[in-house]
N, C-alpha and C positions, 0 to 999 in steps of 0.2 A: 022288406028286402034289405033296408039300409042295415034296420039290426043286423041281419043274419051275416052282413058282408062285416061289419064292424068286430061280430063273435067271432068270425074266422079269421079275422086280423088277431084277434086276441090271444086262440088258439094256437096261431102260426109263433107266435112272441113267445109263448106262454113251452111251447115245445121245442124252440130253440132254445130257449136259456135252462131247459134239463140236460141237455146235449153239450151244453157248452160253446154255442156258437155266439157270440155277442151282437146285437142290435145297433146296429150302424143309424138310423134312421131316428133309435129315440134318442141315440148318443145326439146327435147331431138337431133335432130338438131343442134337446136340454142344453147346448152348447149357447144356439141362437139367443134364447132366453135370456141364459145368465150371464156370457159372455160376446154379447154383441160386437164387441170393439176386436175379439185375438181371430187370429184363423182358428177353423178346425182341423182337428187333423185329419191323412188323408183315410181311407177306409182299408189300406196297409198298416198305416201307422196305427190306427185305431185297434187291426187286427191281434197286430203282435205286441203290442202295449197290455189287451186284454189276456191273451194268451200268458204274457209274463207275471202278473198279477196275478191269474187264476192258480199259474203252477209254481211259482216262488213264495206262497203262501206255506206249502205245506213240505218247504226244507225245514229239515231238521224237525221233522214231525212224524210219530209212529203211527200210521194209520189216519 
C-alpha cells in the first residue's frame, strides 16, 4: 500500500510539471537541504517567480 501511495505522489508531480504547474513541496525540500540558513520563499513568490522563468525563456524565440 506504501508503494501504491508513493506511485500516486509520483504520478501527481509527474502530471503537474506537463501542465506547467510547479512543485511547491520539492521546491521547498530542496530549499531546506541546501539552503538552511535563507528563508523560503512564499508559495506566491515561488508561483510567479516560476511562472516568469517558464515564460521569459522563450522571448524573442520562434516557436
Amino acid at each position: 500500500m506504501r508503494d501504491l501511495a508513493q506511485a500516486g505522489r509520483y504520478l501527481t508531480q509527474s502530471l503537474r510539471l506537463m501542465v506547467g504547474v510547479p512543485d511547491y513541496g520539492s521546491y521547498l525540500a530542496h530549499h531546506q537541504t541546501t539552503h538552511p540558513d535563507r528563508e523560503p520563499m512564499s508559495y506566491e513568490e515561488f508561483f510567479k517567480e516560476r511562472q516568469a522563468a517558464r515564460y521569459s525563456a522563450r522571448v524573442g524565440k520562434c516557436c
